[in-house]
N, C-alpha and C positions, 0 to 999 in steps of 0.2 A: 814328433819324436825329437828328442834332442842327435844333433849331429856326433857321431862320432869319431870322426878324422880329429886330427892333430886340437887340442884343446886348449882355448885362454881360458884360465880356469875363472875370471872375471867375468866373462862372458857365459858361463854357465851359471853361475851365482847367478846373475841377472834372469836367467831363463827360467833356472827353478824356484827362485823365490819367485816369479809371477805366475805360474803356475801352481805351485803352495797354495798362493795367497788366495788367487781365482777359487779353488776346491777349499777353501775355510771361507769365503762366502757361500759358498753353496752347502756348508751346513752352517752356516750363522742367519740363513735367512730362509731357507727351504722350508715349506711348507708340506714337506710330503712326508709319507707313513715312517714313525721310527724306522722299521728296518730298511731302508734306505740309507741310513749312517755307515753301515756295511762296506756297500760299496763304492763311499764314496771315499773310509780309513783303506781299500782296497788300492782306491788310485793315489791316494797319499804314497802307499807302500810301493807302488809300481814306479813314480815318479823317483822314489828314490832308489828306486833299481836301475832307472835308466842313468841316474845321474850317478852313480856306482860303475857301469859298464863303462861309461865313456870316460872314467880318472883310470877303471884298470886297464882299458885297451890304451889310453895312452901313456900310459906308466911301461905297458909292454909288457906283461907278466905271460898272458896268454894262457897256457894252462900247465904252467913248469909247480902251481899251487894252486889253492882253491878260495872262493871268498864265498862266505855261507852266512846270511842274513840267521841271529840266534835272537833269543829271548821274545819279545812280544814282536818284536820287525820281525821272527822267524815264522809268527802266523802268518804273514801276508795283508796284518792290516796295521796302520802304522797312526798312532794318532796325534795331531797335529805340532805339542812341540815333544813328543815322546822322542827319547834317544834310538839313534839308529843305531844297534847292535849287532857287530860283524865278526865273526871268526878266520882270520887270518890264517888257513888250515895246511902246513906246509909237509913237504914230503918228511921221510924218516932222514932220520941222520945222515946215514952213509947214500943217499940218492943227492939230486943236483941241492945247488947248494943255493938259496937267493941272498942277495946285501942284504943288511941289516938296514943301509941307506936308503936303499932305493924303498924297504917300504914306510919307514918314515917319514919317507917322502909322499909316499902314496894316500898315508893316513894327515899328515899337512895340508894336502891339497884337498880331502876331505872337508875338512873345516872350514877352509879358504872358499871351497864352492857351496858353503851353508847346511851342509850335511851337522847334525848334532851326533858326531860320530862317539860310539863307543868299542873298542875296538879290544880283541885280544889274539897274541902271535903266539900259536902250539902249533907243535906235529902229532902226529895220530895218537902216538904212545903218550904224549902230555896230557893230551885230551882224557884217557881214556884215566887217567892216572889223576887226574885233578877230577874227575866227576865221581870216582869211587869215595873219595875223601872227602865231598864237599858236595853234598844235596842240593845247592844254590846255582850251581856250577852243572849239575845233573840236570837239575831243569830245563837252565836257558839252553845247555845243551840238545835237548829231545824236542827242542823246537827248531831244530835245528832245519837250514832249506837252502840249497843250491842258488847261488847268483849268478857266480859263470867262477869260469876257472876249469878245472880238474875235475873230470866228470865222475871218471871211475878212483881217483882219491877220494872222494864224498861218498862215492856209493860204498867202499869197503869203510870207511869212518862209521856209518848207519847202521851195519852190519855188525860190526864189532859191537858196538856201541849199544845196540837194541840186547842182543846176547848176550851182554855185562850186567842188565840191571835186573836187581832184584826185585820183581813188585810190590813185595810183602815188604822188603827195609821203606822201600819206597813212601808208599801209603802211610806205613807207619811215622815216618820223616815229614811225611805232608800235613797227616792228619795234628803232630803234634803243633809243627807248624801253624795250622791255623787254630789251634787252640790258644798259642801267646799272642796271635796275630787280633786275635777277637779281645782274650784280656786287655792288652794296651788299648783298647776302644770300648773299655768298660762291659764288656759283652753284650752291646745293643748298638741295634743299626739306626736310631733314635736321637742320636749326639744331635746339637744344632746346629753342628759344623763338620755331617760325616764329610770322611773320606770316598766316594764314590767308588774308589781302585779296593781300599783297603782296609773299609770299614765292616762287619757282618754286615753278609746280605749285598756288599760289593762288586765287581767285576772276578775280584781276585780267588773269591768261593767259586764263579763258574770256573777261571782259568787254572783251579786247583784240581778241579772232577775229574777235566780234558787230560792233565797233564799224567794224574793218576791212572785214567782207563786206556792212554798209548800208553804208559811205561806197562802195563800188565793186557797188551793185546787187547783189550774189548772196544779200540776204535778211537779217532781222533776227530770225530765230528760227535751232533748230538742226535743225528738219526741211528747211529752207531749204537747209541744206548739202550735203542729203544730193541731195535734188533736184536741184540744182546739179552731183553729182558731186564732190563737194570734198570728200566723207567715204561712208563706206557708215552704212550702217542699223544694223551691228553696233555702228562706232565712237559713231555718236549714243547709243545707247543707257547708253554708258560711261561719256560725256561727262556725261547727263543723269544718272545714278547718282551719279557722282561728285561734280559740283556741288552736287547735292540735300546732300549731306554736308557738305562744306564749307562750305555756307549755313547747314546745322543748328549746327554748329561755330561760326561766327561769328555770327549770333544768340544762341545760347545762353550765350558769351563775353561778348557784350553784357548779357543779364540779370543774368547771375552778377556781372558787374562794378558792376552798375550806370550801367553809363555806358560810352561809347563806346568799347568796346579790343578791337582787331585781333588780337594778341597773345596764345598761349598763354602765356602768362609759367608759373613755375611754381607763383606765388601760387596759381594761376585753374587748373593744372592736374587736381587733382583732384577740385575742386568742380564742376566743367564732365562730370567720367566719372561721378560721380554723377546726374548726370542723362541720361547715356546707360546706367545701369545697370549701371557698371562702378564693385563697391564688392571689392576685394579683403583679404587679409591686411593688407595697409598700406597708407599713401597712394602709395607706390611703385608697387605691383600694377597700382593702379585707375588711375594716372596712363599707364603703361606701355600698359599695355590700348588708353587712348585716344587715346594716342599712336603706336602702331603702325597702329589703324586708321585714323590722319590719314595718315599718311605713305602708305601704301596708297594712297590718294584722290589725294594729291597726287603722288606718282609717274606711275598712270596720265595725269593732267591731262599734267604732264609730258610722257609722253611724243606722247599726241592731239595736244597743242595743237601739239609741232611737227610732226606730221603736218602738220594743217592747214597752218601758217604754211608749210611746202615748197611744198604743191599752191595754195596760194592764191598767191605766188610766181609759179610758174609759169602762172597763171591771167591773171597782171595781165602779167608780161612773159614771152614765151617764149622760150623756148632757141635763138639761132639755129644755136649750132654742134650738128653730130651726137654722139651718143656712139661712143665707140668700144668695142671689144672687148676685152675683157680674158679671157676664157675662152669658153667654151660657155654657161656660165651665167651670166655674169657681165658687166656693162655698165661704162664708168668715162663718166657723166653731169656734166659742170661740177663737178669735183671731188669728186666723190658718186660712192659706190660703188649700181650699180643692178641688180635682179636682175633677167633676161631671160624670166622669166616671172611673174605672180602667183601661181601656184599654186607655183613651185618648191619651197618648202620641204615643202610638203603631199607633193609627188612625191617628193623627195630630201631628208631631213630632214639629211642626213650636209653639204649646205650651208648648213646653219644656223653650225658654227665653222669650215666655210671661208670666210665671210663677214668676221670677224673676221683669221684667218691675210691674207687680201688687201687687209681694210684696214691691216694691218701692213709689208705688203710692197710695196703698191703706194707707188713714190713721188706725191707729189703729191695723194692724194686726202685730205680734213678730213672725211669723214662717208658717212652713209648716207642714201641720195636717202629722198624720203617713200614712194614706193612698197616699197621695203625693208623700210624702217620698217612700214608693214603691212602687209608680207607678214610680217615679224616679230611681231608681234603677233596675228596671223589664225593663225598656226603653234604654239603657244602649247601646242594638246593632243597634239601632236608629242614635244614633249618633255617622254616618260616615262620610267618605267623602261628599258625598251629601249634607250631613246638615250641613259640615260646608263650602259647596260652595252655599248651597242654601240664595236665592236674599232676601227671607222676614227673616230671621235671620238675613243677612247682616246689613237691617235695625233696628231692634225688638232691637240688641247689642247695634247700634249706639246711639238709642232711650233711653238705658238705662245708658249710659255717660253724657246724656245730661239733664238727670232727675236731677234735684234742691238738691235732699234729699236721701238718702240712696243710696247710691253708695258704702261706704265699707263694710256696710253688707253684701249686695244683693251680693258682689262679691267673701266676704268669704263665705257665704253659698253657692253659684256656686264649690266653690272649694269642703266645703263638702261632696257635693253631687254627684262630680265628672264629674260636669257639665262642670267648665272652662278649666279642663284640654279635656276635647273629643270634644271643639268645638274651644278654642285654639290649635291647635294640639301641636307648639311649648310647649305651657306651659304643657302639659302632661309630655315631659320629665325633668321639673324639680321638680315636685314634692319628697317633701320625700328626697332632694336631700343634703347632707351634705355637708359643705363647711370648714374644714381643715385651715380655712387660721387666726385661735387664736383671728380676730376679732369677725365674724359674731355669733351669739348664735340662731340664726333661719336657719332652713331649706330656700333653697332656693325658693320654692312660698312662703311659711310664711314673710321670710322677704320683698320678691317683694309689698305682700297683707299689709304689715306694710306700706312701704315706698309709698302704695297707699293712706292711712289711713291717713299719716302726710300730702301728697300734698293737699288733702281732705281738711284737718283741718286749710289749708292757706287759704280758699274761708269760712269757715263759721264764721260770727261774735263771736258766743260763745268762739272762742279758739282765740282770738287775743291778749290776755294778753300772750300767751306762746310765740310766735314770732311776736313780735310789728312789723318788721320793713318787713315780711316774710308779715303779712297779710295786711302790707299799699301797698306791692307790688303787691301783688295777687288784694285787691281790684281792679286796674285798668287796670287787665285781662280779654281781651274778650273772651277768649275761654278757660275756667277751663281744658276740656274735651282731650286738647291737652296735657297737661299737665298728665292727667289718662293714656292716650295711653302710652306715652313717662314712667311712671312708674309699666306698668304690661309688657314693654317689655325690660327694660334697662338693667336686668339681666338674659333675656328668655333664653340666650344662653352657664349657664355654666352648666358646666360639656362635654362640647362636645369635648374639644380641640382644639387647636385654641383662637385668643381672640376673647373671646365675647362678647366685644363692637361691630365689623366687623360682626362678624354672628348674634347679635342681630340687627344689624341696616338690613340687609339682610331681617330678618323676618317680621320688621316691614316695610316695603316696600310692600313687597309681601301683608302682612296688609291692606295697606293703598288704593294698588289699589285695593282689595278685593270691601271693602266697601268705596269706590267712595270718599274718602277725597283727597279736593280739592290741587291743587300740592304745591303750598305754604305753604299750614299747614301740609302736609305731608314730605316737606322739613326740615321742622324747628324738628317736631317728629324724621325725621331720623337721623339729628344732635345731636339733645339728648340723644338719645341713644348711639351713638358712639361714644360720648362726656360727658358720663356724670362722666367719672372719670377727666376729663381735671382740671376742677378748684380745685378740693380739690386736686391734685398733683402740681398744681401751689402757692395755700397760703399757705400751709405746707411745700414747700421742697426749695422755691424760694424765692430771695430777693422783695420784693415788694419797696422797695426803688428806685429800679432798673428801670427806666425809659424804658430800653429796654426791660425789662420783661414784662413790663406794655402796653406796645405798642407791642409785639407781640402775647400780647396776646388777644388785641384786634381785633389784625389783626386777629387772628381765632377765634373768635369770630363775628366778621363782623357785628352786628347791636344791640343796645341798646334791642331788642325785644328778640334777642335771647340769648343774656347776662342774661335779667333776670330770662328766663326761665330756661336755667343754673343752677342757683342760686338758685332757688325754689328748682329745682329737687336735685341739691345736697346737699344741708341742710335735707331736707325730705332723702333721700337715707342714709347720716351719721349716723341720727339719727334713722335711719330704723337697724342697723347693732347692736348694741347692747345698752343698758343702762349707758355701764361701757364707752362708745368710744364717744359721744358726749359731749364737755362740753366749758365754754365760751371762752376760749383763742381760741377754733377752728375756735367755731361764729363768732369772733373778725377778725381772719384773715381770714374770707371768705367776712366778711361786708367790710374790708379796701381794696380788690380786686375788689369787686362788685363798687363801689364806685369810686377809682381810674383809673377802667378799662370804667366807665360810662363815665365820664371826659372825656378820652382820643376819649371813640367813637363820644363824644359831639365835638369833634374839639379843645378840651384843652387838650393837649400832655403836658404832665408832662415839666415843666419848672425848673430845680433842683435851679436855682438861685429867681426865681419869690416864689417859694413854700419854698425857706430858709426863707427869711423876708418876709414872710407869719405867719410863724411858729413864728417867733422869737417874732414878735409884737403881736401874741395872748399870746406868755408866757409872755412876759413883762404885759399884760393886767392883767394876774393872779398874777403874782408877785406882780404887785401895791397893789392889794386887800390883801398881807400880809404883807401890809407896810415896805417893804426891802428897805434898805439904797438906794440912788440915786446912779444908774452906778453900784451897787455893783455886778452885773452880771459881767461886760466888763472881770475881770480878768478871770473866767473862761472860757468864748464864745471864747474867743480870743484863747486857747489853741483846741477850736477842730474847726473839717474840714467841708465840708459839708456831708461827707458820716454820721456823727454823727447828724445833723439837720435834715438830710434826714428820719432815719429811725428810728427814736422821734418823737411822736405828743409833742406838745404843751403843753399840759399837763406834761407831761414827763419832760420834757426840764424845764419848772417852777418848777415839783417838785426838782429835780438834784440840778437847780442853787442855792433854797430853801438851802437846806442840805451841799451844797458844797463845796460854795464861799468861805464863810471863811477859808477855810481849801488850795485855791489854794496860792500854791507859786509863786512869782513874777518871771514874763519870765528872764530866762537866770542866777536864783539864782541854786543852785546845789542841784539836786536830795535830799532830807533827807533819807536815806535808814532806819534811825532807830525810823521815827516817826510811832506812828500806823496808823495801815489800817482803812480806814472809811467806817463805814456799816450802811445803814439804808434800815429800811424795814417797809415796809403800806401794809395795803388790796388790793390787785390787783383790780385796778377801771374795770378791765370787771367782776369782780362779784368772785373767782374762789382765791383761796389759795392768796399765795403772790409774791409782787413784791420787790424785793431786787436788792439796789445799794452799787457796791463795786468799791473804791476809793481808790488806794495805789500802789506806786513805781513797773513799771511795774517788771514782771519776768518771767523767760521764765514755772515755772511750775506753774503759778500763776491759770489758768485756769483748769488744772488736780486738785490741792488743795481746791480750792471752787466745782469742783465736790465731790470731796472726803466727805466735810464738809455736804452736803446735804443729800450724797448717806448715813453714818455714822447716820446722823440723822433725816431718813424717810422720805427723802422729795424727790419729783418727779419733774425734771425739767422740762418742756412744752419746753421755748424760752430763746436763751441766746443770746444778741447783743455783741459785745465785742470792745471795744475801744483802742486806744492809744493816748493819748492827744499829741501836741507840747514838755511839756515837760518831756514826758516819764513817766507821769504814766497814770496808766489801768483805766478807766470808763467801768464799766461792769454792764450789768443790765440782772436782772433773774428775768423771771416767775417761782413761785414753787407752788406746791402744797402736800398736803398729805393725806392721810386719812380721816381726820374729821379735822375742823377748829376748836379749843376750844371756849369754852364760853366766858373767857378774853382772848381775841386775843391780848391783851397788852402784857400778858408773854411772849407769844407764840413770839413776836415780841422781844420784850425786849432778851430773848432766841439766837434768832437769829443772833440780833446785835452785842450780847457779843460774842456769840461763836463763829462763824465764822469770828469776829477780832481778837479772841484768835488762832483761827488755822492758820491764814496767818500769825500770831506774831511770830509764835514758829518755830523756825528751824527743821532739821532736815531729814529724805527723806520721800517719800510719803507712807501713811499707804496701805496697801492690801487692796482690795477691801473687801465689808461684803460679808457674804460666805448665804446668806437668800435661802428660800424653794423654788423651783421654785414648777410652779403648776402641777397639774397632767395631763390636755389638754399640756402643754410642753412638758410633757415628753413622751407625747404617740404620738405624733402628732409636733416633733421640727421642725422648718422650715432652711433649708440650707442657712448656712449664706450668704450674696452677698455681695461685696464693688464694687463700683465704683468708681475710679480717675481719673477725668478729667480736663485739664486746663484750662483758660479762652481763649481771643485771642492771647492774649501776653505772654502767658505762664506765667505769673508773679503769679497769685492768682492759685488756684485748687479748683474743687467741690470734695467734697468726700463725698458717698450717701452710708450707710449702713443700709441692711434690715435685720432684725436677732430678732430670740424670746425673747422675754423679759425676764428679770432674774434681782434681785437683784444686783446691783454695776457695769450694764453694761455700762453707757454711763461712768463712771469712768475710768472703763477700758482701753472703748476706750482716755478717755481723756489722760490717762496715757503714752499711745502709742505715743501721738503728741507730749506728754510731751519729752518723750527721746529724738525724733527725731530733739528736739527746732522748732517745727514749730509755730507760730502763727497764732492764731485764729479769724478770724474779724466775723463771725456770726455763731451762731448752731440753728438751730429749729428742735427740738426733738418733733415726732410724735409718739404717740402711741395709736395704735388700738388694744382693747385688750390686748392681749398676744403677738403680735407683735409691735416689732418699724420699724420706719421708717424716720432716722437722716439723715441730712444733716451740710455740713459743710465747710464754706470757708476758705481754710485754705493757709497758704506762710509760704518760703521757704528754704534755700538753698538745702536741701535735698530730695526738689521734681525734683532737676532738673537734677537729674541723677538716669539712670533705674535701674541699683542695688540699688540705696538707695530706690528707691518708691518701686521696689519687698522684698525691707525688711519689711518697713513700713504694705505694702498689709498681709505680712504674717506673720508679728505681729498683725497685727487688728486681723487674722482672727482667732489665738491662743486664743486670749481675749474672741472676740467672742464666742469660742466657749470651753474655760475654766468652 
């Protein structure tokens, strides 16, 4: 016990922070059953009631007022650097009177003794007056608990105070509450970085039930509930499981941090499984591990807590209208789908996905009543194996693919319910499942159930302004449904080891002959799976100029039908991985594949001379329309090849000669080495930052320098073509983009022009790269750099493909490397997903063609890299 006679308040500092400190090892190391956390935030909370007692006995108050532990300190469990929150509870007006100083003084010496005091000074009338107006204020109120002080000041506060609130404002206040509380968290407890407190599926859903079932009498524990009828004994017991976890989880966040944080961030991720005993191969393993079993916890919470919130609903107001019928077994309840028996499922397991099929068909109904809900839940050991080889499910699934209208609902509520994981079996293992790889920002079903949502939204009219050319294709699809399958199985298989393209296509097979799809469209499903990384690693990392790129890839591709399925699926999947990782230069290079690859399986194989004076007479058509001199293209056409024709649209090519012409020197006059560089720059016609042409006497660091200038001034490169005209200088053309496009995109341009001709003007060597913040998903989770060098046929060109995490001034870097080496550059397409890149790069020679000099090059990239 702390002493309490006369107090140095240094000397209690001392006492309680080594007792603190003592009970945060004994959950930063304990190996005993989650609920244990209990009562050890119990003796957190006691400790600071002792050390509360002994600043008010020696302040001397006595009980002339009251001091009442409110908000989460008002449970009695206090968790490690959680604020102590106290109510200052003083008589009425016209009774004794206390200083204003002395308790100032009393809330100072709080602090001073390590107390993280949060503190507020009302009389009963303030009290009572500030929680009618202020919900927030209502809360931490009704948690309200005697410390010492003023016994019967407290008891009539409670009194009052219980008799004041409304249940029904209440609930309704709470429940709106966690409705923006869940929006701001994307409504899924799945984020990579929940909040543990105040994420769906948090602590804050349980402490939202509690706070709702005292303020409306039905008890302030959770056996209380059960007594009440508002939960069975089973769900208690789930509740209590799960919470005990999530407490452990968020105290131990708190130790590990040292200080107050909510937030699995990924800093804190695998320092926090270490101390649940999860030490794997990597920090990934161990992070993974512990994060599966959050998500677990938080799901069930998930789905209790809207058990409760239904019945407690119904408890506070009841239904006047009847439900009606919608089958034999089936109810339609205030818009809630309701089953006509409790045991139903247990009886009839086969209406466990006709459940789902009628909330698809039924118009008008948004959910499933709470009774549903646990009878779904209670049904659980139902579905086994049986049920997911049983024939009328086989069909009831099929039935629900091929329904018109709500397909990605029905399919994420399957998931909440824990429905599509125990009759997918596959998809059980990925639930919850993290993915490491600096793109992805969803758990693995999350993203799956995204990337079913976008293939979705190519078949309904409403969404065809977001993908014009995604819903003119999809319109002339017969069978949407193949396209569903092909996207809840295209990533069923990660985390297993192995690629899961091969084991995912495996699954869906086994799938397909389950439920009797016919072998042609089960052909085509298992191609997309196994296939469906094929195209976005072909427009991103490949020349598409490349006639034989183009052709072998429609060799594996093999038919216009499955080309475009393809194409759907991968667009939908991109755009499935994160918000920050799709954008139009990607669209750009997946439409000019789609398109080019269409051609070639039409019987039109790329003609490189047919498709130059193709190209060339659409640019002259655009040039006309800006009345340019007659011929006045021929000087600079005549200085490039066709590899430059080639991989220019038309546009391009018009804009260039536009800008150029005048500036080209007559063949066979001598290099000007000291006239300026020419730069122009436009809005990038796919929609997306800018397009920038650079025009001047080639050089061999000329390509590291224009990185430089970019990297220096925020801008992010997508695509770079790189030229060398006949006579010797550089035609280089970049997509860039940056953060936000300003409002006068003319400065911004203007900017551009100047500066980056001022940087190729000025001599001198090449500046360092900028030394920017990498993120904190980098730095907890970096990915191990790769390069690849490899030659073409003739050895004369090299690919060089580097995967490596993103960081501030890295493709500089690398540019830097080629620079030394004097290699030339003829194309880059910088890919980045996320926090990861994935560059490519054609790069010649002479110092590829000996293996010392390419083992230098390789392990100088990989120093850069990894600088």
């Amino acid at each position: 016990m702390i002493e309490v006679a006369k107090v140095d308040v240094a000397t209690l500092r001392e006492a309680y922070r080594a007792r603190k400190l003592a009970l945060f090892d004994t959950l930063r190391f304990a190996r005993a059953p989650t609920r244990s956390v209990h009562a050890v935030l119990r003796q957190i909370s006691a400790l600071a009631d002792e050390t509360l007692i002994a600043l008010w006995t020696d302040a001397g108050f006595g009980n002339s007022l009251t001091l009442a532990a409110v908000g989460g300190f008002g449970r009695g469990e206090l968790f490690p650097y959680s604020d102590v929150d106290v109510l200052l509870l003083l008589p009425d007006a016209n009774a004794v009177q206390v200083e204003p100083a002395r308790i100032e003084a009393f809330i100072g010496n709080c602090w001073d003794a390590g107390l993280e005091i949060g503190s507020s000074v009302r009389t009963l009338v303030e009290c009572l007056d500030e929680a009618a107006r202020d919900v927030t204020v209502q809360t931490s109120l009704l948690e309200a608990r005697l410390v010492t002080g003023d016994k019967k000041l407290f008891t009539n506060f409670r009194k009052q105070f219980f008799s004041a609130i409304d249940a029904k404002a209440f609930f309704a206040a709470k429940s709106q509450e966690m409705r923006h509380r869940h929006h701001k968290f994307d409504d899924t407890p799945y984020a990579l970085e929940p909040n543990c407190k105040e994420s769906p599926g948090g602590l804050r859903d349980l402490q939202s039930i509690l706070w709702i079932t005292k303020a409306a009498g039905f008890g302030n524990r959770w056996e209380d509930l059960s007594k009440n009828g508002l939960a069975t004994p089973f769900e208690i017991r789930q509740i209590k499981r799960n919470e005990a976890l999530l407490s452990l989880v968020r105290a131990r966040l708190h130790v590990t941090a040292n200080r107050r944080e909510d937030r699995l961030v990924f800093d804190l991720q695998t320092a926090v499984a270490a101390t649940f005993g999860y030490v794997g191969e990597s920090q990934r393993k161990a992070s993974e591990a512990l994060m599966r079993r959050y998500y677990w916890a938080a799901k069930a919470v998930t789905q209790l807590s809207q058990i409760l919130m239904l019945n407690i609903a119904e408890r506070l107001q009841p239904l006047a209208e009847q439900p009606t019928r919608i089958n034999d077994r089936f109810l339609e309840k205030a818009g809630m789908i309701e089953v006509a028996s409790d045991d139903l499922y247990l009886k009839d397991p086969h209406a466990i996905l006709e459940t789902f099929l009628l909330y698809q068909k039924t118009i008008g109904v948004k959910g499933l009543s709470a009774r549903t809900l646990r009878a779904l839940y209670n049904a659980r050991q139902v579905m086994d194996s049986k049920f997911r080889n049983d024939r009328v499910n086989h069909i009831t699934f099929m039935r629900m693919l091929l329904e018109p209208r709500g397909i990605t609902h029905a399919f994420r509520l399957m998931n909440q319910t824990s429905v599509l994981g125990r009759y997918l079996r596959p998809f059980r293992g990925i639930v919850g499942q993290m993915q490491h790889d600096l793109f992805h920002v969803y758990t693995v079903d999350q993203h799956i159930l995204m990337v079913l949502r976008n293939v979705r939204r190519f078949f309904i009219a409403e969404h065809a302004h977001e993908y014009p050319f995604c819903s003119q294709l999809a319109a002339g699809w017969d069978k949407p449904w193949i396209m569903y399958v092909a996207a809840l199985f295209h990533d069923i298989a990660k985390g297993r080891g192995g690629d899961h393209s091969t084991l995912g296509a495996r699954d869906v097979q086994r799938f397909c002959r389950q439920h009797d799809i016919p072998r042609e469209d089960a052909k085509l499903i298992e191609f997309l799976v196994s296939e469906h990384l094929t195209m976005s690693t072909v427009a991103q990392k490949q020349d598409l100029s490349d006639p034989e790129i183009i052709g072998a890839f429609a060799k594996r591709v093999g038919s216009e039908r499955y080309l475009t399925a393809l194409y759907l699926l991968t667009i939908a999947d991109i755009r499935g991985t994160s918000p920050r990782v799709w954008n139009a230069w990607k669209g750009k290079l997946l439409e000019d594949l789609y398109r080019a690859t269409s051609r070639a399986l039409g019987g039109h194989m790329p003609d490189p001379d047919a498709e130059v004076e193709s190209r060339k007479r659409e640019a002259l058509i655009e040039l006309a329309l800006h009345a340019m001199p007659f011929e006045s293209h021929k000087a600079l056409w005549e200085t490039l090849d066709v590899g430059y024709f080639m991989r220019h649209d038309a546009s391009e090519i018009a804009w260039h000669t536009k800008q150029l012409s005048r500036h080209v020197r007559l063949k066979g006059a001598p290099i000007d080495f000291k006239a300026p560089p020419i730069v122009r720059a436009r809005l990038s016609p796919v929609g997306e930052g800018l397009q920038v042409v650079v025009y001047t006497p080639d050089q061999q660091d000329l390509f590291a320098r224009i990185c430089g200038y970019f990297d220096q001034s925020s801008f992010s490169i997508l695509d770079a073509k790189v030229h060398t005209t006949s006579t010797g200088y550089a035609l280089d053309t970049f997509q860039v983009v940056m953060a936000f496009i300003p409002e006068h995109y003319r400065d911004l341009i203007s900017m551009v022009e100047t500066g980056l001709a001022g940087t190729l003007a000025a001599a001198g060597p090449l500046p360092a790269p900028s030394k920017g913040r990498v993120s904190r998903r980098v730095r907890s989770f970096p990915i191990q750099p790769r390069i690849n060098l490899t030659p073409d046929d003739k050895a004369q060109r090299w690919l060089l493909n580097i995967s490596a995490s993103d960081r501030p001034g890295l493709l500089y870097s690398v540019a830097r490397v080629l620079a030394r080496h004097q290699l030339n550059m003829q194309f880059a397409k910088v890919t980045t997903l996320g926090e990861r890149v994935e560059d490519t790069f054609l790069i010649s020679g002479p110092d590829l063609q000996g293996q010392r000099a390419q083992l230098a090059i390789e392990t100088e990239l990989f120093d850069a890299l990894a600088s």
